[in-house]
C-alpha positions in Angstrom: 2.5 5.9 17.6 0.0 7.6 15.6 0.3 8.4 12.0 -1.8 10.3 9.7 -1.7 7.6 6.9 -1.6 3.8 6.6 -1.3 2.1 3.9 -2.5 -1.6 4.2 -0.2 -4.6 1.8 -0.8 -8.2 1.4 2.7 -8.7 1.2 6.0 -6.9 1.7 6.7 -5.1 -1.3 2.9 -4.8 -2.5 2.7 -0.9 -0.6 6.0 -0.3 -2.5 4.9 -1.0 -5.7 1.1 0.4 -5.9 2.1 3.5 -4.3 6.1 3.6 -2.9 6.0 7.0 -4.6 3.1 8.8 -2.9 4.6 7.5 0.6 7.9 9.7 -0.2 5.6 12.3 -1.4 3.1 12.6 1.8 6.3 11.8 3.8 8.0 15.1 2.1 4.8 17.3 3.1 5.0 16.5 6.3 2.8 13.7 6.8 3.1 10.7 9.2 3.1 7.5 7.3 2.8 4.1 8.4 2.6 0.5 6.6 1.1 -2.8 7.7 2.4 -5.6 5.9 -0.8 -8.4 6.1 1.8 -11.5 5.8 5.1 -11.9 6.0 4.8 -12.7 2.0 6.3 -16.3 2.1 6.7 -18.9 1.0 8.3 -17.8 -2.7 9.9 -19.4 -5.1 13.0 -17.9 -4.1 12.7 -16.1 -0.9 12.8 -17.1 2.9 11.2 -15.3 5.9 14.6 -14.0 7.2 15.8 -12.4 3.7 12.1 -11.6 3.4 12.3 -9.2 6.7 15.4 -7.8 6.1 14.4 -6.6 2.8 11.2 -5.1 4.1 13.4 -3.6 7.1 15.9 -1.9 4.1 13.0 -0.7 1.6 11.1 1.1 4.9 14.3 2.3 5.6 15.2 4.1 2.5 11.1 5.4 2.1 11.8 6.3 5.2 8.3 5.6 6.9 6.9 6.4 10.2 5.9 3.1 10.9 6.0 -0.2 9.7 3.7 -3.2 11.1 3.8 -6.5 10.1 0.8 -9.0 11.0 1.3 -12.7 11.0 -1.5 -13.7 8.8 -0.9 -16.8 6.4 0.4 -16.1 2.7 -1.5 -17.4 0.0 -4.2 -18.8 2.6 -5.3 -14.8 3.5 -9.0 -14.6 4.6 -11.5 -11.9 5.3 -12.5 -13.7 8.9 -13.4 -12.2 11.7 -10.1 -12.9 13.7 -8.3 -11.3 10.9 -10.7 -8.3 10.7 -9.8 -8.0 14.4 -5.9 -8.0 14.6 -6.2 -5.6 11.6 -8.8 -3.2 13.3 -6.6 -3.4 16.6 -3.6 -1.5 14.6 -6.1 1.0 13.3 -7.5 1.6 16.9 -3.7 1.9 18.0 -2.2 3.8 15.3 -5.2 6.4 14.6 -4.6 6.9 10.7 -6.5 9.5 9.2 -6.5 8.2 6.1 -6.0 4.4 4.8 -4.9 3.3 1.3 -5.2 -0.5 0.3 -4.9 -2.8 -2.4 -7.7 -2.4 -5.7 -10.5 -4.4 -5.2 -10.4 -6.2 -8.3 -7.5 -8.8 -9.0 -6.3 -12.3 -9.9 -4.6 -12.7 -6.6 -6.9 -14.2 -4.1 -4.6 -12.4 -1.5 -4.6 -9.0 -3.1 -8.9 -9.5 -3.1 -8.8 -10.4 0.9 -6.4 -7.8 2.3 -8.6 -5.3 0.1 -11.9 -6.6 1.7 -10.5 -7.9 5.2 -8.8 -3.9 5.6 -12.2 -2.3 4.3 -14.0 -4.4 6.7 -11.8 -3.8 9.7 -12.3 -0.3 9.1 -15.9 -0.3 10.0 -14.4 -2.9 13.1 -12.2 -0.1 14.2 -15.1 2.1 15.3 -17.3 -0.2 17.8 -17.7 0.7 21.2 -18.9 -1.9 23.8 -16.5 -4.3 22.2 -13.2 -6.8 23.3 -11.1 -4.8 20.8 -7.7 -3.2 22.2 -7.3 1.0 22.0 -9.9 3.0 22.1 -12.3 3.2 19.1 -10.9 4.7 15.7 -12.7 5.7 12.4 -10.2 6.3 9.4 -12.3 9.1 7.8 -11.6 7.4 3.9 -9.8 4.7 2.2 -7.8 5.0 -1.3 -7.2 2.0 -3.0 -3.9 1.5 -4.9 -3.1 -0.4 -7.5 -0.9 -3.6 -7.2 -2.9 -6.2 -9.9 -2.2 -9.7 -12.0 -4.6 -7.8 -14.1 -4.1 -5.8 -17.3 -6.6 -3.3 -16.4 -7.9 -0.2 -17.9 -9.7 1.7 -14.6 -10.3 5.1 -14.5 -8.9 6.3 -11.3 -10.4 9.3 -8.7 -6.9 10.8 -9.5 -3.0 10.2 -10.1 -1.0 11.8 -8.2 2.6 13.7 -9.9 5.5 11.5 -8.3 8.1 12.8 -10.3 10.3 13.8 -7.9 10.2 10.4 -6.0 9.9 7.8 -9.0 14.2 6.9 -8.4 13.7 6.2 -5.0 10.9 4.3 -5.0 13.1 1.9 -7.4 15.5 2.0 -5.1 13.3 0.6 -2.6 12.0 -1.9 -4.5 15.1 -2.9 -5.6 15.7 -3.9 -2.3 13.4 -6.8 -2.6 16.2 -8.9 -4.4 14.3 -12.1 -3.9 11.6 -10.6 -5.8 12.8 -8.5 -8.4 15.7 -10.3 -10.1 14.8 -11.4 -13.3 12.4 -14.6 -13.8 13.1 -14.7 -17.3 16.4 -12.8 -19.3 14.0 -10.9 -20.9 12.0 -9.7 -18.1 12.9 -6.7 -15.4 10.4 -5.7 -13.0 11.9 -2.4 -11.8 11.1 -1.5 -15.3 7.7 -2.1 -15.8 6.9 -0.4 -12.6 9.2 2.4 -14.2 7.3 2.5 -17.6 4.2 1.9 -15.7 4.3 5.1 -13.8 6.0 6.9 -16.5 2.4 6.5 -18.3 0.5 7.5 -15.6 2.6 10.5 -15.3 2.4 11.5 -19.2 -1.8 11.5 -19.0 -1.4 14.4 -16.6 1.4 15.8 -18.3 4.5 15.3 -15.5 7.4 12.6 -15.4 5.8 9.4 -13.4 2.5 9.2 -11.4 0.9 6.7 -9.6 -3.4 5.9 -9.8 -5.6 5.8 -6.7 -9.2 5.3 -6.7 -12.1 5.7 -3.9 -15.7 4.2 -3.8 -16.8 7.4 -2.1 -16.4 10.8 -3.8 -13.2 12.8 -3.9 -13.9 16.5 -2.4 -11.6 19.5 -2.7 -11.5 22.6 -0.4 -9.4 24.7 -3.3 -7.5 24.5 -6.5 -4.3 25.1 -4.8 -2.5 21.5 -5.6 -4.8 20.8 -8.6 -2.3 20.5 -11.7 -3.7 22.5 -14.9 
């Protein structure tokens, strides 16, 4: 099945949080939008792989995606190797996105780091001809990253996009990754720091909730339509 837009997690529930809003949003315009989930995202402290699945199965279920691919690379142990670069190049070749999202490039999480590098990589993997890959050769024409970080950052993204009208059911998705987002601590709730988190993207463009992306390359526009004042 072919999608117009992957976006590429280290874990169930990573796509969700850096960017569960633009998904509704692209989804809403029309777009064909796929995830591929790098690990099955356990062990956790209080997870397992079946909950694990069927909360990934409910939160792609309520964004409603296109597609949703999960790859049985090793959690915590996730490498940029040329295996990886393969299976990973094999679903772009398949699925044809247009367009590729993955995690920021910068991070405490040694597995947030490798699915950036390891997606960026199989990117370029995607396109070789003469080659044992599977599908016939695919080049996504750019890559967003998202952000998803153990960091307390202060980047200057390429844009943030308004995701107002979707910030309520991206909580609802997230919230259905119960073995993740119940509190660690009584004082601490997740769903609400991705809430306030997106409300202040949203205020430095002046709407409700937005969510950050950034691109190496430049960002080109063919006309103002879509441009917030």
């Amino acid at each position: 099945m072919a999608v117009d837009i992957l976006a590429v997690g280290a874990h169930p529930d990573d796509v969700e949080i850096g960017m569960g809003g633009a998904l509704l949003s692209f989804l809403a315009d029309g777009y064909r939008v796929g995830v591929l989930d790098l690990t099955n995202g356990e062990p956790t402290p209080r997870g397992s792989v079946e909950q694990r699945a069927r909360e990934r199965d409910r939160a792609a279920a309520i964004l409603g995606v296109t597609l949703r691919v999960s790859l049985d690379l090793p959690n915590r142990h996730l490498e940029d190797t040329v295996e990886a670069r393969v299976k990973v190049a094999e679903v772009f070749r398949e699925h044809q996105p247009r367009l590729v999202f993955v995690p920021y490039w910068v991070d405490a999480h040694p597995d947030h780091l490798a699915a950036s590098s390891l997606a960026e990589a199989a990117r370029f993997y995607a396109k070789l001809t003469r080659s044992h890959l599977r599908h016939a050769p695919h080049y996504p024409a750019k890559v967003y990253s998202y952000f998803c970080t153990h960091l307390r950052l202060h980047v200057k993204p390429s844009f943030i996009l308004d995701i107002s009208a979707h910030l309520a059911r991206k909580l609802e998705a997230l919230a259905a990754y119960e073995s993740q987002f119940q509190a660690v601590r009584p004082d601490e709730n997740l769903l609400d720091w991705v809430r306030r988190d997106n409300v202040h993207w949203g205020a430095l463009i002046g709407t409700g909730a937005g969510e950050p992306f950034i691109c190496r390359e430049e960002v080109g526009v063919r006309t103002l339509r879509g441009l917030l004042p």
